[in-house]
N, C-alpha and C positions, 0 to 999 in steps of 0.2 A: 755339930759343926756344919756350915752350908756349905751346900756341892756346890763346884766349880760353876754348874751353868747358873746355877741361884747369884754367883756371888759376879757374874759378868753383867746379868742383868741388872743389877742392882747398880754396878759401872756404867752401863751405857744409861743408866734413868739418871743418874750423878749428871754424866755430860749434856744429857738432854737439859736440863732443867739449868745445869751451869752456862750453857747455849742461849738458853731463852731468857733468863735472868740480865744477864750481860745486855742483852739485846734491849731489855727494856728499860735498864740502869741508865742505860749511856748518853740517853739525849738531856735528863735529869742533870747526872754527873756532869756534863759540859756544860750546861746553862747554867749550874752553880758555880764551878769554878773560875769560868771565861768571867759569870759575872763579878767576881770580887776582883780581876786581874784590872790593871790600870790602861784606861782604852785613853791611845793617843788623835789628838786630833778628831773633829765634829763628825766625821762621816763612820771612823770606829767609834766611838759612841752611839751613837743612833742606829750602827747596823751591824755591830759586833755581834748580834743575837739572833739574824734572819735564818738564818741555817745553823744545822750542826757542824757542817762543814768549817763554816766560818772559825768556829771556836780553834780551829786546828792553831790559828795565828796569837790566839790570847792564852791559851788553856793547853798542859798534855793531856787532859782526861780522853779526847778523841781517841789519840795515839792509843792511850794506857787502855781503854777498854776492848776494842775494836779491834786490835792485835791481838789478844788472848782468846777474843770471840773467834777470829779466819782461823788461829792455831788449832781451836776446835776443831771446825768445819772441817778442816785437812784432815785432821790426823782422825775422826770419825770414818767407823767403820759400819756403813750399810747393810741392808739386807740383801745387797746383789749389785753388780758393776754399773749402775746405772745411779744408785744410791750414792754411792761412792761418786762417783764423776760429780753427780751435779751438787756433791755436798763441796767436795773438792774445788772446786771452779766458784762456788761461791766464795769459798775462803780466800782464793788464788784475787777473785776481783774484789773483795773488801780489803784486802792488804793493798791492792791497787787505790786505793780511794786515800787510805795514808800515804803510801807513797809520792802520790804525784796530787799535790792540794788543790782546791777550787780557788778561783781570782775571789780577790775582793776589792770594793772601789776605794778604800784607802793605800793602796799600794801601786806602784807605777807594776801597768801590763807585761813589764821588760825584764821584774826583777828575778833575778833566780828564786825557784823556791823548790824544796821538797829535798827527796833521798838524793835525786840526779839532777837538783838544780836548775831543771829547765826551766825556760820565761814562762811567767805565774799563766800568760794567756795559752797558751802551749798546754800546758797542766793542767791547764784548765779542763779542756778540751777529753783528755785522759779520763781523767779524772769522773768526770760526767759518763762517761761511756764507762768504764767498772761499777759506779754507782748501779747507773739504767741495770747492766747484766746482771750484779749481784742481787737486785731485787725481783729480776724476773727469776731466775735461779733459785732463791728461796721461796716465791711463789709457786713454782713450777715443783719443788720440794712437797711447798705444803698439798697441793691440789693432785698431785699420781704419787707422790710415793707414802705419804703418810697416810692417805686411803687404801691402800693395797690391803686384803684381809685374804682368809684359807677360805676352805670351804663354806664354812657358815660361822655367819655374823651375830653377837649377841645386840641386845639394843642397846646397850652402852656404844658399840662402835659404831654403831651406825649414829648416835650421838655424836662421837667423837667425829667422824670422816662427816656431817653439816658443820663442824665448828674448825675443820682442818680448811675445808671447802669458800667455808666464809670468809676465812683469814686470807686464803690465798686469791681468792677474787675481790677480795678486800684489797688486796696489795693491789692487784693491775686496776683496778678502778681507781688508786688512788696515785701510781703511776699516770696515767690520763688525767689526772685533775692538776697535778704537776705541771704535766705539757700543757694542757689550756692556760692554767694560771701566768706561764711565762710568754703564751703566745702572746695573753690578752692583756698584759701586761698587770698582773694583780700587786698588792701589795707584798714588798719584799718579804716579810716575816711569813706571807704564806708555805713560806719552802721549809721554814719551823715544823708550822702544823701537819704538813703532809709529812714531813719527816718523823714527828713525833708518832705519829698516828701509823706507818709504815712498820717501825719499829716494835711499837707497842703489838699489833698482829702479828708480826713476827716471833718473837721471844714466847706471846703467846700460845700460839702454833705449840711451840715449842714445850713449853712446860705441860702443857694436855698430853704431848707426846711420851714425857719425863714423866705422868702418872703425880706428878704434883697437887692434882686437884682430885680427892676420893670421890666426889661426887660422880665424876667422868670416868671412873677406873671398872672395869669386870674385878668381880669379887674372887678371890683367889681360894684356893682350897688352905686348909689351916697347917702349918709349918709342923712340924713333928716336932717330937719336944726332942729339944736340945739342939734343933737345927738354927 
Protein backbone atom coordinates (compact mmCIF):
# COMPACT_ATOMS: atom_id res chain seq x y z
CA UNK A 1 0.00 0.00 0.00
CA UNK A 2 1.43 3.70 -0.59
CA UNK A 3 2.42 5.84 2.21
CA UNK A 4 0.46 8.81 2.90
CA UNK A 5 3.30 11.23 1.47
CA UNK A 6 3.38 8.86 -1.97
CA UNK A 7 -0.25 9.19 -2.16
CA UNK A 8 -0.50 13.27 -1.61
CA UNK A 9 1.94 13.64 -4.17
CA UNK A 10 0.33 11.76 -6.48
CA UNK A 11 -2.76 14.46 -5.42
CA UNK A 12 -1.07 17.43 -5.96
CA UNK A 13 0.41 16.05 -9.68
CA UNK A 14 -3.66 15.24 -10.33
CA UNK A 15 -4.30 19.09 -9.68
CA UNK A 16 -1.40 20.15 -11.24
CA UNK A 17 -1.98 18.69 -14.58
CA UNK A 18 -6.18 19.16 -13.90
CA UNK A 19 -4.80 22.95 -13.56
CA UNK A 20 -2.99 23.07 -16.82
CA UNK A 21 -5.22 20.82 -18.80
CA UNK A 22 -8.28 23.22 -18.12
CA UNK A 23 -6.12 26.03 -18.96
CA UNK A 24 -5.56 24.76 -22.41
CA UNK A 25 -9.10 23.12 -23.13
CA UNK A 26 -10.85 26.38 -22.51
CA UNK A 27 -10.15 28.77 -25.39
CA UNK A 28 -10.84 25.44 -27.77
CA UNK A 29 -14.03 24.69 -25.72
CA UNK A 30 -15.29 28.28 -26.20
CA UNK A 31 -14.57 28.74 -29.83
CA UNK A 32 -16.46 25.40 -30.48
CA UNK A 33 -19.46 26.03 -28.66
CA UNK A 34 -19.93 30.05 -28.98
CA UNK A 35 -19.35 28.64 -32.61
CA UNK A 36 -22.51 26.47 -33.04
CA UNK A 37 -24.53 28.98 -30.77
CA UNK A 38 -26.85 31.33 -32.97
CA UNK A 39 -25.11 34.98 -33.24
CA UNK A 40 -27.70 37.60 -33.63
CA UNK A 41 -27.27 40.51 -35.65
CA UNK A 42 -23.90 41.45 -38.31
CA UNK A 43 -21.43 42.67 -35.69
CA UNK A 44 -22.06 39.11 -33.43
CA UNK A 45 -21.46 37.36 -36.36
CA UNK A 46 -18.36 38.65 -37.37
CA UNK A 47 -17.07 39.28 -33.89
CA UNK A 48 -18.50 36.70 -31.67
CA UNK A 49 -14.95 35.04 -31.91
CA UNK A 50 -12.34 38.04 -31.24
CA UNK A 51 -11.78 37.02 -27.69
CA UNK A 52 -12.47 34.23 -25.30
CA UNK A 53 -14.04 36.72 -23.49
CA UNK A 54 -16.40 37.43 -25.89
CA UNK A 55 -17.94 33.81 -25.96
CA UNK A 56 -19.04 34.48 -22.31
CA UNK A 57 -22.34 36.14 -24.16
CA UNK A 58 -22.96 33.14 -26.82
CA UNK A 59 -21.39 30.10 -24.98
CA UNK A 60 -21.35 28.81 -20.88
CA UNK A 61 -18.17 26.93 -21.70
CA UNK A 62 -16.18 30.24 -20.45
CA UNK A 63 -18.10 29.97 -17.16
CA UNK A 64 -18.09 26.10 -17.05
CA UNK A 65 -14.19 25.89 -17.46
CA UNK A 66 -12.74 28.87 -15.85
CA UNK A 67 -14.47 28.36 -12.54
CA UNK A 68 -13.23 24.82 -11.85
CA UNK A 69 -9.83 26.01 -12.99
CA UNK A 70 -9.86 29.71 -9.93
CA UNK A 71 -11.46 26.57 -7.63
CA UNK A 72 -8.25 25.00 -8.30
CA UNK A 73 -6.02 27.78 -7.85
CA UNK A 74 -7.69 28.60 -4.34
CA UNK A 75 -7.94 25.66 -2.78
CA UNK A 76 -4.16 24.62 -3.90
CA UNK A 77 -1.80 24.20 -1.55
CA UNK A 78 1.92 25.46 -1.97
CA UNK A 79 5.15 24.97 -1.10
CA UNK A 80 5.10 28.14 1.54
CA UNK A 81 2.81 31.24 1.98
CA UNK A 82 3.89 32.90 -0.90
CA UNK A 83 2.72 29.95 -3.06
CA UNK A 84 -0.39 29.90 -1.66
CA UNK A 85 -1.00 33.87 -1.97
CA UNK A 86 -0.24 34.27 -5.51
CA UNK A 87 -1.93 30.85 -6.46
CA UNK A 88 -4.93 32.31 -4.44
CA UNK A 89 -5.11 35.65 -5.99
CA UNK A 90 -4.95 34.18 -9.24
CA UNK A 91 -7.90 32.07 -8.71
CA UNK A 92 -9.58 35.11 -6.68
CA UNK A 93 -8.97 37.28 -10.21
CA UNK A 94 -10.00 34.71 -12.76
CA UNK A 95 -13.35 34.30 -11.06
CA UNK A 96 -13.27 38.12 -11.44
CA UNK A 97 -13.16 37.80 -15.19
CA UNK A 98 -16.51 35.56 -15.05
CA UNK A 99 -18.01 37.64 -12.75
CA UNK A 100 -17.85 41.03 -14.17
CA UNK A 101 -17.86 40.21 -18.44
CA UNK A 102 -15.98 42.40 -21.08
CA UNK A 103 -18.23 44.83 -23.40
CA UNK A 104 -18.99 43.76 -26.67
CA UNK A 105 -19.99 46.07 -29.62
CA UNK A 106 -23.26 44.23 -30.32
CA UNK A 107 -24.71 45.33 -26.96
CA UNK A 108 -25.72 48.78 -25.79
CA UNK A 109 -22.51 49.99 -23.23
CA UNK A 110 -25.59 50.69 -20.53
CA UNK A 111 -26.72 47.19 -20.36
CA UNK A 112 -26.56 45.19 -17.19
CA UNK A 113 -24.38 42.42 -17.45
CA UNK A 114 -22.61 39.68 -15.21
CA UNK A 115 -23.23 38.27 -11.32
CA UNK A 116 -23.97 42.13 -10.09
CA UNK A 117 -25.28 43.59 -13.25
CA UNK A 118 -23.34 46.45 -13.55
CA UNK A 119 -23.37 48.65 -17.11
CA UNK A 120 -21.43 46.14 -19.70
CA UNK A 121 -18.91 49.38 -19.84
CA UNK A 122 -18.47 49.54 -16.07
CA UNK A 123 -17.58 45.49 -16.29
CA UNK A 124 -15.83 46.10 -18.64
CA UNK A 125 -13.39 48.10 -17.11
CA UNK A 126 -13.26 45.27 -14.07
CA UNK A 127 -12.98 42.96 -15.84
CA UNK A 128 -9.65 43.89 -17.85
CA UNK A 129 -7.93 44.59 -14.79
CA UNK A 130 -8.55 40.68 -13.14
CA UNK A 131 -7.60 39.51 -16.59
CA UNK A 132 -4.08 41.86 -16.70
CA UNK A 133 -3.59 40.61 -12.68
CA UNK A 134 -4.50 37.06 -13.25
CA UNK A 135 -2.01 36.69 -15.92
CA UNK A 136 0.74 38.41 -14.25
CA UNK A 137 0.17 36.25 -11.17
CA UNK A 138 0.38 33.11 -12.99
CA UNK A 139 3.34 34.41 -14.77
CA UNK A 140 4.96 35.52 -11.76
CA UNK A 141 3.81 31.73 -10.50
CA UNK A 142 5.58 30.31 -13.34
CA UNK A 143 8.96 32.33 -13.19
CA UNK A 144 9.96 32.24 -8.76
CA UNK A 145 7.84 29.69 -7.66
CA UNK A 146 8.09 26.77 -10.04
CA UNK A 147 11.94 27.39 -10.29
CA UNK A 148 12.60 27.20 -6.57
CA UNK A 149 14.72 23.94 -6.14
CA UNK A 150 17.03 22.50 -2.61
CA UNK A 151 20.22 22.27 -2.66
CA UNK A 152 21.23 20.66 -5.88
CA UNK A 153 19.59 20.53 -9.09
CA UNK A 154 19.56 17.49 -11.36
CA UNK A 155 19.56 18.29 -15.21
CA UNK A 156 16.09 17.49 -15.77
CA UNK A 157 15.25 20.70 -13.40
CA UNK A 158 17.17 22.87 -14.67
CA UNK A 159 15.28 21.71 -17.94
CA UNK A 160 12.41 22.17 -16.42
CA UNK A 161 12.92 25.77 -14.64
CA UNK A 162 14.28 27.01 -18.97
CA UNK A 163 10.76 25.78 -19.80
CA UNK A 164 8.97 27.27 -16.49
CA UNK A 165 11.19 30.48 -17.34
CA UNK A 166 10.07 30.58 -20.99
CA UNK A 167 6.39 30.13 -20.42
CA UNK A 168 6.25 32.82 -17.86
CA UNK A 169 8.20 35.46 -19.85
CA UNK A 170 6.26 34.04 -22.61
CA UNK A 171 3.27 35.31 -20.81
CA UNK A 172 4.58 39.16 -20.07
CA UNK A 173 5.82 39.32 -23.69
CA UNK A 174 2.68 38.32 -24.71
CA UNK A 175 0.82 40.55 -22.27
CA UNK A 176 2.75 43.69 -24.09
CA UNK A 177 1.76 42.52 -27.46
CA UNK A 178 -1.82 42.71 -26.21
CA UNK A 179 -1.23 46.35 -25.16
CA UNK A 180 0.45 47.33 -28.40
CA UNK A 181 -2.13 45.48 -30.54
CA UNK A 182 -4.90 47.62 -28.90
CA UNK A 183 -2.94 50.76 -28.80
CA UNK A 184 -2.21 50.36 -32.44
CA UNK A 185 -5.23 49.59 -33.15
CA UNK A 186 -4.67 45.81 -34.59
CA UNK A 187 -7.18 43.52 -35.79
CA UNK A 188 -9.93 42.60 -33.46
CA UNK A 189 -9.34 38.63 -33.54
CA UNK A 190 -5.74 39.48 -32.35
CA UNK A 191 -7.05 39.40 -28.48
CA UNK A 192 -7.99 35.54 -29.84
CA UNK A 193 -4.46 34.81 -30.64
CA UNK A 194 -2.78 36.32 -27.66
CA UNK A 195 -5.37 34.77 -25.57
CA UNK A 196 -5.00 31.51 -27.14
CA UNK A 197 -1.23 31.51 -26.94
CA UNK A 198 -1.42 33.08 -23.13
CA UNK A 199 -3.23 30.04 -22.16
CA UNK A 200 -1.73 27.55 -23.97
CA UNK A 201 1.80 28.60 -21.75
CA UNK A 202 0.02 28.54 -18.95
CA UNK A 203 -1.78 25.04 -18.66
CA UNK A 204 1.68 24.26 -19.91
CA UNK A 205 3.65 25.49 -17.13
CA UNK A 206 1.49 23.53 -15.55
CA UNK A 207 1.37 20.02 -16.77
CA UNK A 208 5.55 19.99 -16.74
CA UNK A 209 4.97 20.88 -13.15
CA UNK A 210 2.09 17.78 -12.78
CA UNK A 211 5.08 15.57 -14.16
CA UNK A 212 2.82 14.87 -17.15
CA UNK A 213 5.49 14.65 -19.62
CA UNK A 214 8.41 11.60 -18.60
CA UNK A 215 10.62 13.20 -20.66
CA UNK A 216 10.93 16.42 -18.33
CA UNK A 217 10.42 14.20 -15.02
CA UNK A 218 13.84 12.99 -12.62
CA UNK A 219 13.77 9.39 -12.61
CA UNK A 220 12.46 8.05 -9.34
CA UNK A 221 13.77 5.15 -7.35
CA UNK A 222 11.50 1.87 -8.03
CA UNK A 223 8.44 1.50 -5.69
CA UNK A 224 8.59 -1.59 -3.44
CA UNK A 225 6.70 -4.23 -4.31
CA UNK A 226 3.30 -4.02 -3.30
CA UNK A 227 3.46 -0.32 -2.65
Amino acid sequence: MASRSSKEEKMYLRIRNLCGLLGIILPWLALFSAGIAEHVGPAAQKEWWWSISATYYQSPALVGVLVPACIVLISYIGYDWTDNLITSLAGIFGLGIVLFPCSVSWMDPETPVGFFQLPMKTSNVIHTVCAALFFLAIAFNSLFQFTKHGETMTEKKKLRNKIYRFCGYGMLALMAVFVAARLLKAPGWTVMVVEILLLHLFGFAWLVKGEAFPMFNDEKPAMEAGA
